[in-house]
C-alpha positions, 0 to 999 in steps of 0.5 A: 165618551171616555179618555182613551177615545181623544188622548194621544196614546204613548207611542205617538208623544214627545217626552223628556227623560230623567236625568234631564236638562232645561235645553231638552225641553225647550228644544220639545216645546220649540220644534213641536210648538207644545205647552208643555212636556211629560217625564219619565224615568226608566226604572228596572226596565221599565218606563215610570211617570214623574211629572210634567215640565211647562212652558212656565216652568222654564220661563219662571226658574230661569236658573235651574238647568236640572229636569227633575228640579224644573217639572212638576206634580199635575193631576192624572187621569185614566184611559176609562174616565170620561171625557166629561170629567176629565175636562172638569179637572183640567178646567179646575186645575188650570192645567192644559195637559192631563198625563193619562196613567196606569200603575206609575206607566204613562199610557197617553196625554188627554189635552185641552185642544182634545176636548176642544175637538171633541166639542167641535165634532159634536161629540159632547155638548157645545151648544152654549153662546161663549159670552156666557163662558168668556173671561172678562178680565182682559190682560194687555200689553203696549206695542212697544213694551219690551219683549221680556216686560212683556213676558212678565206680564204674561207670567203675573197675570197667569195667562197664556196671553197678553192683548196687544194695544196701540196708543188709541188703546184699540186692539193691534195683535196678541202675543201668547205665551208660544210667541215668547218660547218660539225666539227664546233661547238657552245661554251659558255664562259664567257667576261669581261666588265672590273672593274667597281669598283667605288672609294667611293668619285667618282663624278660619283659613286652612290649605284648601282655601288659602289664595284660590281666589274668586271661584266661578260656576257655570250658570244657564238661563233663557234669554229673550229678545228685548225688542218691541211686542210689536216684532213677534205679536200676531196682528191678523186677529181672529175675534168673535162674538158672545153668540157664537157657540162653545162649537162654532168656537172650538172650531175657529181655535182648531182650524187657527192653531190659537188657544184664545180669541178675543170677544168683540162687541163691535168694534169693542174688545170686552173678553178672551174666549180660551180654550180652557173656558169652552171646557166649562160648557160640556 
């Protein structure tokens, strides 16, 4: 099976152009619930590939509103590779999209959530028990942790996740990373460069500085609510046991629009089954 069987062709995706704003892109990630967004830039006429701007990447640079300061480079892939291997790459990567390019032109999007149907449709191997693939570090948060600590937590740890835990330490919701984006919100104001009074018999004064004062710049920033986790966590928790399969798996993140579960031993939360570590059993 090759990429062009599962990849969302051009015509079907939600891109950011150049020049461009942070507002642009969270609107994308907002309305169509995605983790992140491909950019493009018209060339001569012509449609040109530069990059990719994630979730992340708005969270992380919270003060940088220009498009082209904000994406990023990511692997590539072709429409003739296979799907085999271009799930080896966003695996090892750590990437959840894989821009599909031929000749600088963006021609389709090849994600994490197509490989994962194409093993809930048997189309490549998902026989493997997820307690074999599932990620044991776990990290978690407290029901009453602020909404952005919170959001911090997600970003140092490099997950899309945090377990959510009561004051027993059992497990009460999870919060994703699509949680936060979803009640963020873009804010204007206003920062000051400081007095920049010059004294009338500076050295360094001159008529185009003398008495203008403190000078003031536009800033942006993404402002998070500071409520409790536990107002935008989800606590209807599907979990799973290590022996179910990559496919049985796959199908419960499918049919649950969710990108992990947590593995359970019991009563016991002992791992997270990610989308991105069922790749590692095709």
């Amino acid at each position: 099976m090759h990429v062009r069987d599962v990849m969302t062709p051009r015509a079907d995706l939600v891109v950011a152009e150049l020049p461009g704003t942070r507002t642009d892109v969270l609107t994308h990630l907002q309305e169509y619930g995605f983790s992140s967004v491909p950019v493009v830039k018209t060339v001569d006429g012509d449609e040109v590939y530069r990059g990719l701007v994630s979730r992340d990447d708005l969270i992380e640079q919270p003060n940088e509103d220009q498009l082209a300061l904000l994406m990023r480079d990511v692997p590539t892939t072709t429409a003739d590779a296979s799907i085999q291997a271009a799930a080896s790459t966003m695996a090892e990567a750590r990437s959840r999209r894989l821009p599909v390019v031929d000749d600088d032109e963006l021609v389709g999007i090849c994600t994490v959530t197509d490989a994962v149907r194409a093993i809930a449709r048997g189309e490549v191997d998902g026989d493997r028990p997820v307690g074999e693939l599932a990620t044991r570090r776990v990290n978690a948060t407290h029901v009453d942790t602020p909404l952005p600590v919170a959001e911090r937590e997600i970003g140092l740890a490099g997950v899309p996740y945090a377990v959510v835990l009561d004051d027993d330490a059992a497990m009460a919701g999870i919060l994703t990373e699509v949680d936060v984006i979803e009640v963020a919100r873009v804010v204007e104001g206003e920062a000051s460069t400081g007095d920049s009074i010059a004294e009338q018999d500076s050295e360094w004064s001159w008529e185009g500085i003398k008495a203008i004062g403190a000078r003031y710049l536009p800033t942006r920033n993404v402002e998070i609510p500071a409520e409790p986790v536990h107002h935008f966590m989800t606590d209807d928790v599907v979990t799973v046991t290590g022996s179910r399969t990559a496919r049985a798996v796959a199908k419960e993140l499918l049919s649950n629009d969710v990108e992990q579960v947590p593995l359970v031993n019991g009563a016991e939360l002992i791992g997270v089954v990610r989308d991105v570590d069922l790749l590692e059993g095709i």
